[in-house]
Biopython code that builds the backbone (N, CA, C, O; Angstrom):
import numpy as np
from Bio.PDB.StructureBuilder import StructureBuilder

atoms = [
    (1, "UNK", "N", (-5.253, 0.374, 5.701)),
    (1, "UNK", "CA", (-4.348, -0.292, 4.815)),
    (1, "UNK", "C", (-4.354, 0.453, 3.498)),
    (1, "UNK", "O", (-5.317, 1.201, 3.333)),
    (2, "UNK", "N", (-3.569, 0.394, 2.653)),
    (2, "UNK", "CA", (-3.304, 1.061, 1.351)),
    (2, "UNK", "C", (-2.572, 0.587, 0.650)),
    (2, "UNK", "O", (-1.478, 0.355, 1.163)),
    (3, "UNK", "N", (-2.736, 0.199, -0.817)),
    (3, "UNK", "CA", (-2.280, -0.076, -1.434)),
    (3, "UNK", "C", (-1.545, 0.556, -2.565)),
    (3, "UNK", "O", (-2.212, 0.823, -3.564)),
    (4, "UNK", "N", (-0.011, 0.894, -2.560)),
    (4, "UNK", "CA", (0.293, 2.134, -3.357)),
    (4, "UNK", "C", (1.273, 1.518, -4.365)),
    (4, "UNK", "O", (1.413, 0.301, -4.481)),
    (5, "UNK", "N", (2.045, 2.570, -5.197)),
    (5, "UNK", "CA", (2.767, 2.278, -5.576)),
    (5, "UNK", "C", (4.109, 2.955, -5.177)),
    (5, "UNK", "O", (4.073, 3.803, -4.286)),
    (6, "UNK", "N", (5.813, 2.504, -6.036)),
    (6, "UNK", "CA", (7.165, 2.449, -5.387)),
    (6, "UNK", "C", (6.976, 4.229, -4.982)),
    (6, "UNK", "O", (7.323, 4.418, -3.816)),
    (7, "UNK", "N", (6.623, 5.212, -5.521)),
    (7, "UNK", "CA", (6.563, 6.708, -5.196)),
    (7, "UNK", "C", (5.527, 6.919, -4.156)),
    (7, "UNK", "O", (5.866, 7.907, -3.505)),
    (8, "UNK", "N", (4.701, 6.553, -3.829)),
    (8, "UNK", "CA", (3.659, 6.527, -2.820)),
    (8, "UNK", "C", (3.774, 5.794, -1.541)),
    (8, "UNK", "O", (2.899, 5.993, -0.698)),
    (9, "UNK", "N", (4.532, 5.147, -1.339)),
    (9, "UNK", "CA", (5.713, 4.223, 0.016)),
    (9, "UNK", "C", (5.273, 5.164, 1.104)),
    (9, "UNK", "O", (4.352, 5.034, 1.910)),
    (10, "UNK", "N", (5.960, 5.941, 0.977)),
    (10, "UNK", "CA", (6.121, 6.846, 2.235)),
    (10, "UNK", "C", (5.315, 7.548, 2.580)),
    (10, "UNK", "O", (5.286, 7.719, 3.799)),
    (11, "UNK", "N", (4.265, 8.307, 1.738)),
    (11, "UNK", "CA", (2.880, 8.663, 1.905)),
    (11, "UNK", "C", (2.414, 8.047, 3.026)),
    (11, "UNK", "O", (2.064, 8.415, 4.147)),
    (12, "UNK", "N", (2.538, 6.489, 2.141)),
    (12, "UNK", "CA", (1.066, 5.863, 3.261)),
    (12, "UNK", "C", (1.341, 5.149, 4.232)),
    (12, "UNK", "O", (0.474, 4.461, 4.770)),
    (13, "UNK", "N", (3.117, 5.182, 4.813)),
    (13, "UNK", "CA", (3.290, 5.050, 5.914)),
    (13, "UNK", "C", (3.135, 6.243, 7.069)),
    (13, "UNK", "O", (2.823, 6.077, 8.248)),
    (14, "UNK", "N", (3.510, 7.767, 6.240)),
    (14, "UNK", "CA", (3.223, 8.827, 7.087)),
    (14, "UNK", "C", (1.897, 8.535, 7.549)),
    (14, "UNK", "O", (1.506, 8.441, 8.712)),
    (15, "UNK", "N", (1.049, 8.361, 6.123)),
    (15, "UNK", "CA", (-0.967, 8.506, 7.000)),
    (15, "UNK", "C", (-0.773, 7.489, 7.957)),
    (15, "UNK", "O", (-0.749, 7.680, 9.173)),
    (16, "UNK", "N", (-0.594, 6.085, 7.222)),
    (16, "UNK", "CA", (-0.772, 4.851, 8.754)),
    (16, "UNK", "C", (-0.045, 5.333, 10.256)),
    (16, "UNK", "O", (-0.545, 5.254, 11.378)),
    (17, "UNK", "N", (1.009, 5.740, 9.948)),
    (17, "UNK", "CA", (1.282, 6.645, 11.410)),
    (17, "UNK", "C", (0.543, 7.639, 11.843)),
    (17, "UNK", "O", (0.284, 7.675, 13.046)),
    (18, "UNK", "N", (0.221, 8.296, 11.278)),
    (18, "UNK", "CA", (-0.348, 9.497, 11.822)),
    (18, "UNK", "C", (-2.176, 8.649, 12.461)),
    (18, "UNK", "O", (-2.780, 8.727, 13.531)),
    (19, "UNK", "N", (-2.411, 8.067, 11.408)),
    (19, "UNK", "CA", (-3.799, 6.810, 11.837)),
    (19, "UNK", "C", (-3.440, 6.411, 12.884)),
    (19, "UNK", "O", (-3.761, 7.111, 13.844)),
    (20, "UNK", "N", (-2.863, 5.503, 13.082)),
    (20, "UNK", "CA", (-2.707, 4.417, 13.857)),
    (20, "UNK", "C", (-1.248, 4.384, 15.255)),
    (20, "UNK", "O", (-0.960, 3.678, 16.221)),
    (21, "UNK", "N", (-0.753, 5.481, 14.639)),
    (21, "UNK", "CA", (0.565, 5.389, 15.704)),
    (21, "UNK", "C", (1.061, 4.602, 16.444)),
    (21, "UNK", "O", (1.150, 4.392, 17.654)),
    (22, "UNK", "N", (1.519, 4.002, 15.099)),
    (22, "UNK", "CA", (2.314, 2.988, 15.223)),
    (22, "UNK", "C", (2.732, 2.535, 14.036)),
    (22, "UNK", "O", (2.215, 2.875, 12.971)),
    (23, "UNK", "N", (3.717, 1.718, 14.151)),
    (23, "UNK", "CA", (4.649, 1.626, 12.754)),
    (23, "UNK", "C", (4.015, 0.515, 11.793)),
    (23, "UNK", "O", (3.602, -0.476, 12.395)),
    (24, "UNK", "N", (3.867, 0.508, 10.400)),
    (24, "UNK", "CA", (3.069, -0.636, 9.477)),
    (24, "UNK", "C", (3.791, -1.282, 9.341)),
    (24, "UNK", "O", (4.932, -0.963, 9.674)),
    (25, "UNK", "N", (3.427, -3.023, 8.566)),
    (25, "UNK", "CA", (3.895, -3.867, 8.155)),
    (25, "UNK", "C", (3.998, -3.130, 6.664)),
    (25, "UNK", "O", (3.287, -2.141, 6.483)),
    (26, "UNK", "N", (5.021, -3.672, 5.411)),
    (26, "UNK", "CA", (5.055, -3.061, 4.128)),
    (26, "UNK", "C", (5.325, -4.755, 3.863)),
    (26, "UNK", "O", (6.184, -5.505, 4.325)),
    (27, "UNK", "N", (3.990, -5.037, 2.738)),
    (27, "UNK", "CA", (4.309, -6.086, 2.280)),
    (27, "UNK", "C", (4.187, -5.829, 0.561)),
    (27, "UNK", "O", (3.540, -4.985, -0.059)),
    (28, "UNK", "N", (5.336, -7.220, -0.050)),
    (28, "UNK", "CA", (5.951, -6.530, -1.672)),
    (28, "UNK", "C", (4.279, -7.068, -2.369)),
    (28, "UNK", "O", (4.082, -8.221, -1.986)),
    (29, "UNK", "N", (3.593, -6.770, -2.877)),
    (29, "UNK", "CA", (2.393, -7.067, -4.086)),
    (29, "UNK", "C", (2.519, -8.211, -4.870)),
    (29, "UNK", "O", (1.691, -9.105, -5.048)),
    (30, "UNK", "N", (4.209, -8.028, -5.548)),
    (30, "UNK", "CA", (4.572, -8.491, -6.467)),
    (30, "UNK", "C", (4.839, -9.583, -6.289)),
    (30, "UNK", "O", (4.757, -10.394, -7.211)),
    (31, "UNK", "N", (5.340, -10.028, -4.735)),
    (31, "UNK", "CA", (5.467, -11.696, -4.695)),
    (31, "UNK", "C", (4.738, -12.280, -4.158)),
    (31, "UNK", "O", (4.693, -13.489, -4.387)),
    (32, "UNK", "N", (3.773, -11.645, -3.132)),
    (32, "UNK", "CA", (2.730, -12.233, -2.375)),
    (32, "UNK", "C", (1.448, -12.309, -2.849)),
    (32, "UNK", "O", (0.815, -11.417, -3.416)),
    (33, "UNK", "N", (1.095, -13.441, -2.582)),
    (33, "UNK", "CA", (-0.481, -13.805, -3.167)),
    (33, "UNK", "C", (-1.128, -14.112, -2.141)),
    (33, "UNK", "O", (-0.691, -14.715, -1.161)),
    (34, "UNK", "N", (-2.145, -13.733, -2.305)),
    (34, "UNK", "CA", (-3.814, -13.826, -0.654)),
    (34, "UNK", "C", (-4.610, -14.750, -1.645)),
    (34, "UNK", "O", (-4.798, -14.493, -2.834)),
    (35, "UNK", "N", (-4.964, -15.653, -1.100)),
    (35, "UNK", "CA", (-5.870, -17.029, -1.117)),
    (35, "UNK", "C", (-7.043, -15.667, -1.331)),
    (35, "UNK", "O", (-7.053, -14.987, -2.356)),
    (36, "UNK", "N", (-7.712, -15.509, -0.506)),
    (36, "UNK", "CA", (-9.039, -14.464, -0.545)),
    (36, "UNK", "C", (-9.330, -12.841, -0.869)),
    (36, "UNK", "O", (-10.338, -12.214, -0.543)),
    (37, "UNK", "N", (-8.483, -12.477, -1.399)),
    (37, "UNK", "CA", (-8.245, -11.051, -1.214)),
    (37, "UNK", "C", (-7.461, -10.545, -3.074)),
    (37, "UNK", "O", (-6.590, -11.132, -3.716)),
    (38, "UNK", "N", (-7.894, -9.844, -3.263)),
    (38, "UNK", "CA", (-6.859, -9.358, -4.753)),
    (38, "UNK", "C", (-6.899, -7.817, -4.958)),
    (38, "UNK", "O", (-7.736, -7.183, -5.602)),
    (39, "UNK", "N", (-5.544, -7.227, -4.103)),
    (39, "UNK", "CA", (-5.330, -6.145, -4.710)),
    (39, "UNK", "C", (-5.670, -5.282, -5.745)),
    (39, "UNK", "O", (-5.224, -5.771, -6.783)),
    (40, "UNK", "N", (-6.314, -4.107, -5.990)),
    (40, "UNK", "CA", (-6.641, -3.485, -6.096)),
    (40, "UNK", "C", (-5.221, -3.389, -7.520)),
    (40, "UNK", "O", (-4.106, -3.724, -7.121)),
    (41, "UNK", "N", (-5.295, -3.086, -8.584)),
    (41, "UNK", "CA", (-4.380, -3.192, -9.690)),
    (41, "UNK", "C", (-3.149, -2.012, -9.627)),
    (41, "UNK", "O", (-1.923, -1.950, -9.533)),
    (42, "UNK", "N", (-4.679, -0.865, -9.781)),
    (42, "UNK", "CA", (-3.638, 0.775, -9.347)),
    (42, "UNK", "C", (-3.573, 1.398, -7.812)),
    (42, "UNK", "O", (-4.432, 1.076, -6.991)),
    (43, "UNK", "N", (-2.483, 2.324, -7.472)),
    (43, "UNK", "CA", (-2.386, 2.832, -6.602)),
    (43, "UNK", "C", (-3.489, 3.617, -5.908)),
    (43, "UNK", "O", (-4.406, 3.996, -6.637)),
    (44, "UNK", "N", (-3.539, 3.881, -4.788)),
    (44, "UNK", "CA", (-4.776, 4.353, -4.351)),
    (44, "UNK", "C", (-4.659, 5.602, -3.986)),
    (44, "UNK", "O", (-5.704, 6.221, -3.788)),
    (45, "UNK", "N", (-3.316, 6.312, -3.798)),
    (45, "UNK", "CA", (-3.428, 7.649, -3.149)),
    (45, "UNK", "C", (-3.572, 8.726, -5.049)),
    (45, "UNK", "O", (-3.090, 8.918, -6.166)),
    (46, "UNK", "N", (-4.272, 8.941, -4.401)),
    (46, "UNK", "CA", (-5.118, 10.509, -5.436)),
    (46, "UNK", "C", (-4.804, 9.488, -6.938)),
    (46, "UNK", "O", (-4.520, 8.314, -7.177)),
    (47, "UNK", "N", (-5.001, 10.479, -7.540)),
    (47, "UNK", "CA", (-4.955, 10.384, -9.622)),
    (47, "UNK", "C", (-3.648, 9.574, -9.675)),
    (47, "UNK", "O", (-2.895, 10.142, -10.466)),
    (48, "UNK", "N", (-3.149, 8.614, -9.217)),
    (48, "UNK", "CA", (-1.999, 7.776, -9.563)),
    (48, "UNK", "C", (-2.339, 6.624, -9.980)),
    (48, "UNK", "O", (-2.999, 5.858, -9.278)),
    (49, "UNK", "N", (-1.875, 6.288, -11.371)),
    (49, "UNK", "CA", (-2.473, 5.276, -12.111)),
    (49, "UNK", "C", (-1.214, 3.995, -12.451)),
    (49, "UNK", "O", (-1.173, 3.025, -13.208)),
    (50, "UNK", "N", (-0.419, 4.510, -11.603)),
    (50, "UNK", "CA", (0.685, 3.504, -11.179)),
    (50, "UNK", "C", (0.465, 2.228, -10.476)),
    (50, "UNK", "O", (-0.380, 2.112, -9.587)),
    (51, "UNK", "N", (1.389, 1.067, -10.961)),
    (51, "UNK", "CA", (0.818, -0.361, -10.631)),
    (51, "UNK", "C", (0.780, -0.362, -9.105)),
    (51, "UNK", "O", (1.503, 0.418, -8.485)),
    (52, "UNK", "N", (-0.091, -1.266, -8.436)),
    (52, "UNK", "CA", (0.068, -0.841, -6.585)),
    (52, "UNK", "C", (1.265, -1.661, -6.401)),
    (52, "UNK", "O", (1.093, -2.704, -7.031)),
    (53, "UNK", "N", (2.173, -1.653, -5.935)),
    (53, "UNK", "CA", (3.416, -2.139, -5.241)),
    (53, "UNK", "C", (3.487, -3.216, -4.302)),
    (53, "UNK", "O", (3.811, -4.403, -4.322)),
    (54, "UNK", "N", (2.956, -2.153, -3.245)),
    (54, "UNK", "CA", (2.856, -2.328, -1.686)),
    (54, "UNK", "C", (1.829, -2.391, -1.259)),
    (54, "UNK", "O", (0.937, -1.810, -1.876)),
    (55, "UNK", "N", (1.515, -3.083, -0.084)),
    (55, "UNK", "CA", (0.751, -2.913, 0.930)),
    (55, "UNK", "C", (1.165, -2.437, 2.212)),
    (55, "UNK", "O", (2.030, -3.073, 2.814)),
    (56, "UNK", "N", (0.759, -1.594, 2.624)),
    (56, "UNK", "CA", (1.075, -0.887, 3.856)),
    (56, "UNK", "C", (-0.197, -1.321, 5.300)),
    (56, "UNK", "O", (-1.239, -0.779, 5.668)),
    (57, "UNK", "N", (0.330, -2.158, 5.626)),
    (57, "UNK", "CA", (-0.704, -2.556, 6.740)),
    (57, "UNK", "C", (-0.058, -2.399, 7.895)),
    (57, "UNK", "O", (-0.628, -2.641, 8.959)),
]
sb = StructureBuilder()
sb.init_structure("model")
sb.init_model(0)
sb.init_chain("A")
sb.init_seg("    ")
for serial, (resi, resn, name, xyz) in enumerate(atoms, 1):
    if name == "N":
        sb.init_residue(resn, " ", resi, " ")
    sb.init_atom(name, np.array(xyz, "f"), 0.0, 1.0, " ", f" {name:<3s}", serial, name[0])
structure = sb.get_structure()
């Protein structure tokens, strides 16, 4: 799973495919809230200090 931001989308559906082969769920950050779980603030792929967006699961 990865949590990126709007420029990093497609990144981390290429890796989750290339992982998992098979296609991810992309869920929005911004409207969804997890009872147990809290996103990670910034993006996760390399030095990007951009808000995380997405979740790519």
């Amino acid at each position: 799973m990865y949590c990126v931001c709007k420029e990093h989308v497609e990144l981390a559906i290429d890796k989750f495919v290339d992982e998992y082969e098979d296609a991810p769920d992309i869920v929005d950050l911004v409207t969804t809230k997890f009872a147990e779980w809290d996103p990670p603030v910034t993006c996760e792929m390399g030095q990007c200090d951009h808000i995380a967006a997405y979740l790519v699961v």
